[in-house]
N, C-alpha and C positions, 0 to 999 in steps of 0.2 A: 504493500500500500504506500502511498505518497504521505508521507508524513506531513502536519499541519504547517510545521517552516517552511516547507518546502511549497508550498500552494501559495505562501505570502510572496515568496522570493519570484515566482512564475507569475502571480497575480501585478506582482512588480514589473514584470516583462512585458506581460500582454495580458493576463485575463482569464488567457484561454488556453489550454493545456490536455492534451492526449492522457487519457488514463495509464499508468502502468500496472502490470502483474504484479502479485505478491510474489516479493522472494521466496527462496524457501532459505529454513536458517542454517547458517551455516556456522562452521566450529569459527568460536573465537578467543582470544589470548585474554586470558586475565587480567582482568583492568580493575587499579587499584581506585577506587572515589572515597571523597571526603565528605566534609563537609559544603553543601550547597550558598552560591552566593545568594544576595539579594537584587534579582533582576528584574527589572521595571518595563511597562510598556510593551511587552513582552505579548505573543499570543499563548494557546494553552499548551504547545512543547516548549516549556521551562529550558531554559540554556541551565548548565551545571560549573558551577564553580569549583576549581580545584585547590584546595587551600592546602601551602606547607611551610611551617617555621621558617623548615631549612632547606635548601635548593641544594640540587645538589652537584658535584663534580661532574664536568664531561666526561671521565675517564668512568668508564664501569658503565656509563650509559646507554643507550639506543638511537640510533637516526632513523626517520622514518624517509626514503628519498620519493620523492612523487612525481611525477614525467609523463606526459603523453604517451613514450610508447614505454615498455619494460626495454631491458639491457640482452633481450634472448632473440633467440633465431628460430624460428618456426619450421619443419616440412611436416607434412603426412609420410605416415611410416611403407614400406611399399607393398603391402598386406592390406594396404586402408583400413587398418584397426588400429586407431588410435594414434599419438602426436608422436615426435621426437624432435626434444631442445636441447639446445649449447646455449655458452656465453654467447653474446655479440662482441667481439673481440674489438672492433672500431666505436663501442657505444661510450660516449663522454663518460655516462653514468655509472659505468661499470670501475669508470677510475676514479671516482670521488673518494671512498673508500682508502686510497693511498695514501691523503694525507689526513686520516682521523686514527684517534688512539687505535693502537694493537685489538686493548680489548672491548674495543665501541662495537655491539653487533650492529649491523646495517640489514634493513629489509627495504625492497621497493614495492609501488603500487605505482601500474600503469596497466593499457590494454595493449594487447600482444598482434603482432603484423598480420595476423590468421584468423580468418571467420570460424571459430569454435561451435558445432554446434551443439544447441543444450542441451542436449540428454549427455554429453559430454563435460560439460562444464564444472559439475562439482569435482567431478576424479581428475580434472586436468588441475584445479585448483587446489586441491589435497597436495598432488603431485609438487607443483611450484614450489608451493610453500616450503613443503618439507625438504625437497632437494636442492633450490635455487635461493627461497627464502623471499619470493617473489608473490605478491599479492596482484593477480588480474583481474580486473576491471571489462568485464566483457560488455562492450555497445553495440546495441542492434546493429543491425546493418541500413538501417535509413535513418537513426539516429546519429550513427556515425558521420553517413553522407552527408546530414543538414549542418553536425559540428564542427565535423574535420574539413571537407571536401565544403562545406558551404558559409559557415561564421569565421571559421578559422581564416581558410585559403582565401575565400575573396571577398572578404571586408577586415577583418583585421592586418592578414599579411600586406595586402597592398596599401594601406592607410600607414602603417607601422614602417613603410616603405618610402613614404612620402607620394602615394596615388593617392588622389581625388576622384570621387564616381562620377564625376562631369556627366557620363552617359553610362545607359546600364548595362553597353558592353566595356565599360570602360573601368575597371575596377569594382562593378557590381556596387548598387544601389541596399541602401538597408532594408534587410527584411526580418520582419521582426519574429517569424517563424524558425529563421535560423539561429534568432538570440537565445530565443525559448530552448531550441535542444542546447544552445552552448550551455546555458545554467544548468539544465536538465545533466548533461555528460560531468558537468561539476561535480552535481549531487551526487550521482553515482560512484566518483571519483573519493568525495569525500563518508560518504559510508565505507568504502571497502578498510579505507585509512583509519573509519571508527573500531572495526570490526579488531583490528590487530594492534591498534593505540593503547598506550599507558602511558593517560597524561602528564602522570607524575614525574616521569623522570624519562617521559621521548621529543629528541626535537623532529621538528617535520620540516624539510628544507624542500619548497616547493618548485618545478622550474618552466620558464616558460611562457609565450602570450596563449595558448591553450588552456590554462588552469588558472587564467589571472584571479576570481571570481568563488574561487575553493578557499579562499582563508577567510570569508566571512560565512562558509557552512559549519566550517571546524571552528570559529571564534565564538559560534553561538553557541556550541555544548560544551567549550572547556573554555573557559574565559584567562586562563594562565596557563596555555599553551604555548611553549616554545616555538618558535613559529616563523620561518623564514623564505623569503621568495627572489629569486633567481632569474632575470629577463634575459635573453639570450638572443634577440634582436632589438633594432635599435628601436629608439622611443623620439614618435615624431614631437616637433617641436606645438607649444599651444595652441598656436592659431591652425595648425591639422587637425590637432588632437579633439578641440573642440565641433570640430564639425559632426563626430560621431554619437549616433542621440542618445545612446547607453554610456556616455563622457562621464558622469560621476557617477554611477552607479560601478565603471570599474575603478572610481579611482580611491572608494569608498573601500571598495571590497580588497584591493591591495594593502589598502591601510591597516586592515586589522592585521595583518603580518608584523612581526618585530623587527625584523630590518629585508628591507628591499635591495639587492644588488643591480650593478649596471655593470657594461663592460666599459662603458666612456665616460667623463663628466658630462658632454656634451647630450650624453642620453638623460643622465641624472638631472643634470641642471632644465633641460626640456618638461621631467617629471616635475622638478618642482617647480617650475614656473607653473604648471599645471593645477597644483595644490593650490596655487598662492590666486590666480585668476578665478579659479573654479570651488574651490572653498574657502579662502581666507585664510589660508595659512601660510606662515613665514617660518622659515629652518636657521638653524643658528648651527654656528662652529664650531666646536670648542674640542680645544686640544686634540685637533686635527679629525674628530668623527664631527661630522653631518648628522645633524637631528630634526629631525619633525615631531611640535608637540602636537600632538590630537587628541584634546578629551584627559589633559593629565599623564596620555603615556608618552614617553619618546621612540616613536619610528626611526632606528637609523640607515640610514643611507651606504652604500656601501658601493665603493667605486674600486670594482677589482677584473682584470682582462683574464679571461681562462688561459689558460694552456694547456700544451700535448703531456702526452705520456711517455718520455722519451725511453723508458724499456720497452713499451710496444713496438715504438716505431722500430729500432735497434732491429728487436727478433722478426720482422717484416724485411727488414734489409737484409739479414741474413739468411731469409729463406729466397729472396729476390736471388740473394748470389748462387743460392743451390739450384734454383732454376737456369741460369745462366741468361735471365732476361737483359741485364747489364750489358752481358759482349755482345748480344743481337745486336741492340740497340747503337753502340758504336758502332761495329760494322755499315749500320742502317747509312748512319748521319756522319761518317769517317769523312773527314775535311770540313764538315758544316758547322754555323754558330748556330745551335740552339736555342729560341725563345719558347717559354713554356705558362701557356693556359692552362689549369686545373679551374672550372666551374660546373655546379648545373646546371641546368637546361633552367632557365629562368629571366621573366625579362628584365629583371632590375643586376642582371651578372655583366652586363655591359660587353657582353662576348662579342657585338657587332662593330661597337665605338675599339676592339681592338684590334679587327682586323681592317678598318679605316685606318687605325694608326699604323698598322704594319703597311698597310699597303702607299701611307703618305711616306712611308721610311725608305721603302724603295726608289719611289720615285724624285725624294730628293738628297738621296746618297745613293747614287747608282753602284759604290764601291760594294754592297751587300747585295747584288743580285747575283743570282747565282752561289752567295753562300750563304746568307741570312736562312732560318727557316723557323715560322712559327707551329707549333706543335699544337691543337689545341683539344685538350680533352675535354670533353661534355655529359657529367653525369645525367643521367634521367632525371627527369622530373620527381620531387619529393612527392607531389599531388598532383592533382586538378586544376593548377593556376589558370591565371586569366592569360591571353590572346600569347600561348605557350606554340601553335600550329603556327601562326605569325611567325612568332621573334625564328622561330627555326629555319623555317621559307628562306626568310631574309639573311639569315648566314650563311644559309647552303648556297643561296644566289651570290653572297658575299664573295667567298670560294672559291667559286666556279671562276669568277670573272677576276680575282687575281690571280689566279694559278693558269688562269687564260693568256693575261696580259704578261707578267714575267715569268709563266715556266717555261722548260728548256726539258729534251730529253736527260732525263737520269734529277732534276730536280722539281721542287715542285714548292715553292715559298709555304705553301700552306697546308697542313697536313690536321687535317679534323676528323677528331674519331670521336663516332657517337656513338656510343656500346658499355654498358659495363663493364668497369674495366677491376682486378683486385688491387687490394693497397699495393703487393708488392712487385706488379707491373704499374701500377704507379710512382715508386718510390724508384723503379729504376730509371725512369723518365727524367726523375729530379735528377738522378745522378748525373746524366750527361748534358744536362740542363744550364747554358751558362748565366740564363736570366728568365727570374718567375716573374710574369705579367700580369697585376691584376686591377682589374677597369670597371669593377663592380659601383655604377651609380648610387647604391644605398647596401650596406651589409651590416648586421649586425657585429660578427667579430672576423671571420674569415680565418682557418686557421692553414690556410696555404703556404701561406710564407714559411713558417712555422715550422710544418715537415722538412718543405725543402733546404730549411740551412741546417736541420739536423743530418738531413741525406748527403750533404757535401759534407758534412764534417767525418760524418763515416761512423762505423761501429767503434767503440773505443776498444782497446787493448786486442784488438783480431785484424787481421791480414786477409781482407774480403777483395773481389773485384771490386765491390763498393768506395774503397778508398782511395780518395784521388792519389795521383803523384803529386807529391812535393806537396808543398806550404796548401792548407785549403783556403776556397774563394768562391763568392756567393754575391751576385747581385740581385736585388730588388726593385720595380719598377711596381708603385702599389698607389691604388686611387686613396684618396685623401677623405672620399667617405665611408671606411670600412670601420670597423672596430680597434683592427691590431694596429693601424697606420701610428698612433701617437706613440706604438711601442717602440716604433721601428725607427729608431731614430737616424740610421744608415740608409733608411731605403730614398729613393728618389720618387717624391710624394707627385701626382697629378691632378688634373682636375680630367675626368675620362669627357668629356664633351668639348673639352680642347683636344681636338684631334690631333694639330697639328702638334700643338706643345708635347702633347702624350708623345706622336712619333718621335719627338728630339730627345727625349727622354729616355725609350729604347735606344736610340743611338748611342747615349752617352753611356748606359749601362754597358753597352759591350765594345762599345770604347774603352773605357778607363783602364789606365794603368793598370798591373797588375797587383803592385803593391799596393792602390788602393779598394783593390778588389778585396783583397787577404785582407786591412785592418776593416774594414765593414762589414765583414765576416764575421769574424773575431769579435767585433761588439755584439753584432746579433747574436752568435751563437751564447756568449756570455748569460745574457738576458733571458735568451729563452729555456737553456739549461736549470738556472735558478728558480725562474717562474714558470715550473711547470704546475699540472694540473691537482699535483697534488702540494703544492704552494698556496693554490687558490682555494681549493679545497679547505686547507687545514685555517686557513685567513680566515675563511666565510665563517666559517663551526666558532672561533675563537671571538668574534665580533656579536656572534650570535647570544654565545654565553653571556657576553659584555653588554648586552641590549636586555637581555631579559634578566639581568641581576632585580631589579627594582619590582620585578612580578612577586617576590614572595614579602616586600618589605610594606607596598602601596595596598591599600584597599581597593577594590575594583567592584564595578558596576557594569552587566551588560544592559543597556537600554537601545529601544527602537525595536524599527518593525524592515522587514524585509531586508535590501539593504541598504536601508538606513539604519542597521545595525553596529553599535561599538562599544566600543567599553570604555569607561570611565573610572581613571585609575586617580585615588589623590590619597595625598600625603596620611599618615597615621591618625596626626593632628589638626586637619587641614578637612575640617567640616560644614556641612550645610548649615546654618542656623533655625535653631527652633522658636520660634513664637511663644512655645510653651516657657522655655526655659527663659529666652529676654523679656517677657512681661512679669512673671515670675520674681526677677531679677529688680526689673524695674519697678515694681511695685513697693519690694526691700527698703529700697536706696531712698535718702535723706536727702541729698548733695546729686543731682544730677549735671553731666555735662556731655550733650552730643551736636556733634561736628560732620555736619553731609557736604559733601559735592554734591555741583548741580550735574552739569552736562553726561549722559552715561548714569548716570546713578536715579535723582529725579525725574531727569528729562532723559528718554531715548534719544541716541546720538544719530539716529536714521533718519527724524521729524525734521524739516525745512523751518517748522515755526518755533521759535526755542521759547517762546514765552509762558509764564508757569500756567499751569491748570485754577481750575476755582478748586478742584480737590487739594493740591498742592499748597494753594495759598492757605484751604482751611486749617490742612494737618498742619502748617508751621505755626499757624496761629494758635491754633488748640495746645500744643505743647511749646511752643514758646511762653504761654500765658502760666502754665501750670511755676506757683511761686518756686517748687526743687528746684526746677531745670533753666538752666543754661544754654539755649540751641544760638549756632552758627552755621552760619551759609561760607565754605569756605572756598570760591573757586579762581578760578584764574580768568574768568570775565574782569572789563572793565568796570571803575566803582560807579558811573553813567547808567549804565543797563541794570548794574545789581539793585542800586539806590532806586530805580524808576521800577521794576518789577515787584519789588518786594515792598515798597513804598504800605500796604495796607498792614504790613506786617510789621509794627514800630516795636515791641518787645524781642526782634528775633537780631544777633547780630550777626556783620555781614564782615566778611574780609574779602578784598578784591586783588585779583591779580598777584593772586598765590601768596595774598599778606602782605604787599607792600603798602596796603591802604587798608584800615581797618576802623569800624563804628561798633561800639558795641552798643547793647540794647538797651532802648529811647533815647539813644541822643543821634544828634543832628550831623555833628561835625568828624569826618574822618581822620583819625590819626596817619601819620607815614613811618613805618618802621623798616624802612630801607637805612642802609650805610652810608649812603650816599645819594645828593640830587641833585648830581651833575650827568648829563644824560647828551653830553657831543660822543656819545660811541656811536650812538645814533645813525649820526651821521658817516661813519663809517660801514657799518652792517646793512641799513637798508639798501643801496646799491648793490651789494653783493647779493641780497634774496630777490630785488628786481630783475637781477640779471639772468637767476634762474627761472624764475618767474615766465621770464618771454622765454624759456628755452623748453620749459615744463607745462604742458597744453594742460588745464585744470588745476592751476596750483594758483596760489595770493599769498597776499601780505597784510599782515592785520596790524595796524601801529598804535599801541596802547599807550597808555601816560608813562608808563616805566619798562616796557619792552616791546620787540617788535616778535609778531611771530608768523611765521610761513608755514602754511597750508597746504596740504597735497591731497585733501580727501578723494576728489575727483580726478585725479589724475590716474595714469596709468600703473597700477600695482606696482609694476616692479621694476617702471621705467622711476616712479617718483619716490618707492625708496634707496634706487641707487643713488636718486640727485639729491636724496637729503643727505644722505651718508657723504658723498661730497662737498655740499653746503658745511656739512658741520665742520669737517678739517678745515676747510676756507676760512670758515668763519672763527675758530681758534685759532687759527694762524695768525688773521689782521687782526683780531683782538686780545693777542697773548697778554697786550702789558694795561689793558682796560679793564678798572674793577666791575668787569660782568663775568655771567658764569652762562656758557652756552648749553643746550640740553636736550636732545630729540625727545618726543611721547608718538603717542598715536596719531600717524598720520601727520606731525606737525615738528617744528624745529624751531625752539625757544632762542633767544637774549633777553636775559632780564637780569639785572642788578645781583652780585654777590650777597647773601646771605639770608634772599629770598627764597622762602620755601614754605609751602603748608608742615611741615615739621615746626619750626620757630611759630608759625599762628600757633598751634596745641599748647608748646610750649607756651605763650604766654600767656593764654585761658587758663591753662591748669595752672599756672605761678598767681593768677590773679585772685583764683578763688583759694588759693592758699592764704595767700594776703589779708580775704575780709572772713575768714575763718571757716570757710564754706567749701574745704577740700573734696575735690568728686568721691564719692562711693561707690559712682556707677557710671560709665562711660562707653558712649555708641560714636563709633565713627563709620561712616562709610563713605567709598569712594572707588574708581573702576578704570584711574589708569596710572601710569609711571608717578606721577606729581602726587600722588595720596598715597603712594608708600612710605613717606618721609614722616607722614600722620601717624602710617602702623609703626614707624619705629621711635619715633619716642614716645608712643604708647608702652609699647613693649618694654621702655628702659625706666618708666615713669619711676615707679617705686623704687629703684636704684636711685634718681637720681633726687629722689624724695620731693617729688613735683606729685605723686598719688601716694594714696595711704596705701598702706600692705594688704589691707581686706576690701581692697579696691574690684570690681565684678567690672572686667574690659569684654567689650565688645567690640574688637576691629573686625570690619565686615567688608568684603570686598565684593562689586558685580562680576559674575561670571567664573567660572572656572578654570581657572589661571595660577601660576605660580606665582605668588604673594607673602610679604609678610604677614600678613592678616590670618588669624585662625579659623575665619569662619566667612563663610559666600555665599552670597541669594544668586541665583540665575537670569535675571534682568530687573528692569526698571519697576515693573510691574509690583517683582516680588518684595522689591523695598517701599511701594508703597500702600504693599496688604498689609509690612509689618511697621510700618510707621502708625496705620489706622488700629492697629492693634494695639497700639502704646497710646495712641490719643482716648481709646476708652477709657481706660482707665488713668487719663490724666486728672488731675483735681478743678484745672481750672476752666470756668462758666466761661459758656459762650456768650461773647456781648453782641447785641442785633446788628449793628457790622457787620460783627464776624460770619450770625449766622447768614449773612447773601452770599456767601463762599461754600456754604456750607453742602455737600454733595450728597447725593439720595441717602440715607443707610440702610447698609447692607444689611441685609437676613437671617441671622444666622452666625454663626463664629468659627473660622479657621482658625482650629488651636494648634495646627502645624504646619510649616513647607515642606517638611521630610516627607 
């Protein structure tokens, strides 16, 4: 049966969803559970929390690896009674493994190359298990087709690719029927992974744009799941990415992963600008890891380029030398230079952009005709891609017509073999290969290059034909959109739609001296020796540990529905506030003093009209009047708009402009408690934020009595927080020796006066009511960005610095869930002013008929919690 999350997640999709059969059950591994979280919003299959003190060591552990296909090789036996499997010796997967501890067992879960059919499928599945350790994932065969062969191949790959569906032969049009089985092949993906999971101590390193979509099925039932995910092609940049109409629903579903890898920045930094447009989210640095906070957890980022297996390749070479494929091969091409293609048959491999370059080489260095000769080998098709009959046509016609124009009997410039060919008739290819060509328009990592400078370096310590004579030498001629390009620091980068550049560029490869052939060798070989796959391997597992240290320390919450499902991890300490317990509180206290921000706290910072409400004006009035309390409005508005808004509210006091201006309550006249009021910096700073200003399309300048501040709300995410991040160095630079202090927050970039700060307003409330004997006993601050953390912290220091009594009852309260000093958080504006109406019940003091024209319907009834 379709389980109840699983109808939300498809209801998410479309609506409308094919029934499936009941499973039948099958053996599963012992899985240890605990105690249950508390998850909200939630339909009637409860997600499961996994709670444990102590986390434990990678070492002694489990990996769970999860892949589209498994690491096996499939035939029918030749009796057609039943399967026979091996490793798949060339499967990445099968090498992860190399670099995790000794005694880490590893199990995979993926579906297998071979339509199994089901009266077969549990004994084939017994079988895996037990001998390979292999959990299969068997998809109908027109489930398969809509996933694999229709969501995958042609809307993801070619979007992922940098295609646009312009037309629906053109990259394929979205259909939402094919999204539906891609979730649908998820779910099934992620049950098999349920079946053989112990959350307690398995991580699950996911990989792939197939499976993007499975870490919010396993996020819903174990919420402190180890949990990692693995992209293996590139990741287009926002302005593609957004054109696909499931754009946050993957990019939601990726999130609930613990750290996401890439093979490039370029892919990373496309992801996150994608976070940052499409949900609002900003990634910070620190001590060289990449973090995304979401919801209280950190997503890390992880920018690492696979590698080979250089013992595979090795025992490939040496089976290449047992065949004697090597000396065919020289005999073949004895006198000739060598250029060597390794791609698939695919149109983004740019197999055609290079035999335009070969054939622009010939004709403008005549001195390589007749010896020049490009080789080019063409795997099959991984799938069903799009306009695959094309791009073929078009190379064979390629072909034809140069091997027309400069061949000659006994040569032939172009030699294209379209056949499956094995690794080590490929490896002998490299061997005699004195330059690898690769002109792929978009690739995620390409590990071409890679074999081939391991193949010219040769097997180490054996005397194969394999080993070249004398010093070894390797050139590279590599498009500049692939993956491994930024590795490859020696290779000669291209741009493959410069034809002609491309051909000058083979030229120079197998021009070059010789001894600059041998040191560009020498480096590559270096490099990729070191970073091989079990480097990347042992990296990924080590970073993963390091991501999920904080899963057994945080409190966590799965909330939402479909996927808009995540988890909500926060501090020990680092709680919601109860109504129950601050009116409680406040009803105690003798000596009251609370301190709100407007903007973000009172007022929603989305509203166009920032002017207070008549509910707002009543709540301030009703508890400003109460003779305990002490309230203050403390924001960083001008004292012009504060004084004329709040104007009916004469008991409530105001501090402007983060306390450089401050009235306390019933009088008239504002005090200044700046350092200084001399304000020619002024004149220095405002040119420098005008200048960005015209440079930054939705940014201003707001010039107040004591500071100026520049604005980027509406500007471009992450064009206007780069230019503030620049503004701010600029603007510390010309103002190193001006007593101001410069200071970015949300969206904005401050100058205002040294020793300005809502910290010093607290400060000299709380000293004040020390003064006329009236020390607080009970204090509410709230506030919801950068500038009202300085409030939570000498909050926090009060009673050290004997500014609050010791049985002082603090309430610092912060909007939103956020890392803060503050101990306790409402969720918007809303929620502060259910719990402001909560305090004015029971404040002591009458309404005056004033007050009551402000006064807003009353509510029904009593919320005696936000929890």
């Amino acid at each position: 049966m379709m389980s109840r999350s699983y109808t939300n997640l498809v209801d998410l999709a479309s609506g409308n969803f094919p029934v499936m059969g009941r499973e039948k059950e099958k053996k599963r591994f012992p899985r240890v559970m605990t105690v249950p979280g508390n998850i909200l919003e939630l339909d009637d299959e409860q997600a499961s929390s996994v709670a444990s003190e102590n986390p434990s060591s990678v070492a002694g552990d489990r990996i769970i690896i999860v892949a589209n296909l498994l690491p096996l090789k499939a035939k029918r036996r030749p009796d057609n009674k039943g399967w026979s499997f091996s490793w798949n010796e060339d499967s990445l997967f099968l090498r992860v493994k190399d670099g995790l501890p000794e005694d880490m067992e590893v199990l995979y879960v993926g579906s297998l190359p071979v339509d199994v059919d089901p009266i077969e499928q549990d004994d084939v599945a017994n079988y895996l298990l037990e001998k390979f350790k292999c959990v299969p994932a068997f998809l109908p065969p027109n489930l398969l087709a809509r996933y694999y062969h229709g969501f995958c191949k042609k809307q993801l790959w070619p979007l992922f690719h940098y295609m646009l569906p312009f037309s629906a032969d053109h990259g394929g049009r979205f259909d939402r029927s094919m999204w539906e089985a891609y979730v649908s092949a998820n779910k099934m993906f992620s049950q098999k992974v349920i079946e053989v999971l112990n959350p307690e101590d398995d991580f699950v390193w996911i990989h792939d744009y197939h499976l993007m979509v499975l870490p919010t099925f396993l996020r819903r039932r174990f919420i402190r799941l180890r949990m990692g995910f693995f992209l293996h092609s590139p990741f287009p940049s926002s302005e593609l990415y957004r054109s696909l109409p499931v754009r946050v629903e993957i990019l939601k579903a990726l999130l609930n992963s613990d750290l996401i890898g890439f093979h490039t920045f370029d892919y990373a930094r496309h992801f996150l600008s994608c976070c940052s447009r499409m949900l609002g989210l900003e990634y910070e640095s620190k001590r060289g890891y990449i973090g995304l906070d979401y919801y209280g957890r950190t997503v890390g980022i992880k920018i690492m380029p696979v590698g080979i297996h250089m013992g595979h390749i090795e025992s490939v070479m040496r089976q290449a030398d047992k065949e004697l494929k090597v000396e065919e091969l020289k005999r073949q091409f004895e006198g000739k230079t060598v250029l060597l293609g390794v791609d698939d048959m695919d149109i983004f491999k740019g197999i055609n952009l290079k035999l335009l370059a070969m054939e622009h080489m010939l004709k403008q260095h005549r001195n390589w005709q007749g010896r020049a000769v490009l080789v080019q080998i063409a795997n099959p098709a991984r799938g069903k891609g799009i306009d695959l009959e094309k791009t073929q046509a078009e190379i064979e016609e390629s072909c034809q017509r140069i091997n027309r124009e400069f061949g000659r009997p006994g040569y032939e410039p172009i030699i294209f073999i379209h056949r499956p060919l094995s690794i080590s008739e490929r490896m002998a290819y490299y061997s005699i290969a004195e330059c690898v060509v690769v002109t792929a328009v978009r690739d995620g990592m390409n590990l071409t290059p890679y074999e081939y400078i391991v193949c010219r370096q040769g097997v180490s310590g054996a005397e194969t034909r394999l080993d070249l004579c004398g010093p070894k030498k390797s050139m590279l001629v590599v498009s500049e959109f692939i993956g491994c390009s930024p590795s490859l620091s020696g290779a000669i980068r291209v741009n493959p739609w410069n034809v002609e550049a491309t051909a000058e560029a083979m030229n120079e490869a197998i021009s070059l001296a010789e001894s600059e052939k041998e040191l560009r060798h020498e480096k590559h070989y270096r490099y990729i020796s070191t970073h091989d796959v079990a480097f990347w391997s042992r990296s990924f597992l080590q970073d993963m540990e390091r991501t999920c240290a904080d899963h057994f320390r945080k409190r966590c919450w799965g909330i939402g529905l479909g996927f808009g499902f995540r988890v909500v991890a926060l501090d020990p300490n680092f709680r919601k506030l109860s109504i129950d317990d601050i009116v409680a509180a406040y009803c105690r206290a003798k000596s009251r003093a609370i301190l709100l921000d407007y903007d973000g706290t009172l007022m929603p910072q989305n509203l166009i009209i920032k002017t207070p409400s008549a509910q707002v004006l009543f709540l301030l009035n009703k508890l400003s009047g109460d003779p305990r309390n002490l309230v203050f409005m403390v924001s960083g508005r001008g004292r012009d708009s504060l004084g004329r808004w709040f104007h009916p509210c004469n008991k409530l006091g105001l501090a402007a402009e983060h306390g450089y201006f401050l009235r306390w309550p019933q009088h008239e006249e504002w005090e200044t408690f700046g350092q200084s009021s001399e304000f020619g910096w002024m004149q220095i700073a405002e040119p420098v934020m005008k200048s960005y200003t015209e440079a930054t399309d939705g940014s201003g300048v707001e010039r107040k009595e004591s500071a100026l501040v520049w604005h980027y709300h509406d500007a471009d995410p992450g064009f206007g927080f780069s230019q503030a991040k620049e503004m701010l160095d600029h603007l510390e630079s010309v103002l190193a020796n001006e007593p101001v202090a410069v200071t970015s927050g949300q969206n904005i970039v401050e100058v205002k006066p040294q020793g300005v700060s809502k910290g010093k307003v607290a400060e000299k409330i709380f000293t004040s009511m020390t003064d006329k004997g009236k020390q607080a006993d009970f204090v509410l601050c709230i506030g919801d960005d950068r500038s009202d953390e300085d409030m939570f912290e000498i909050i926090g220091t009060g009673v050290s610095r004997r500014i609050l009594p010791y049985n002082t009852e603090v309430f610092a309260c912060t909007v939103g869930q956020k890392p803060s000093k503050a101990k306790y958080y409402l969720d918007d504006s809303s929620e502060v002013i259910t719990m402001l109406e909560s305090l004015a019940e029971v404040s002591d003091s009458p309404v005056s008929s004033d007050e009551e024209a402000y006064s807003p319907p009353r509510r029904i009834g009593h919320v005696s919690s936000l929890v």
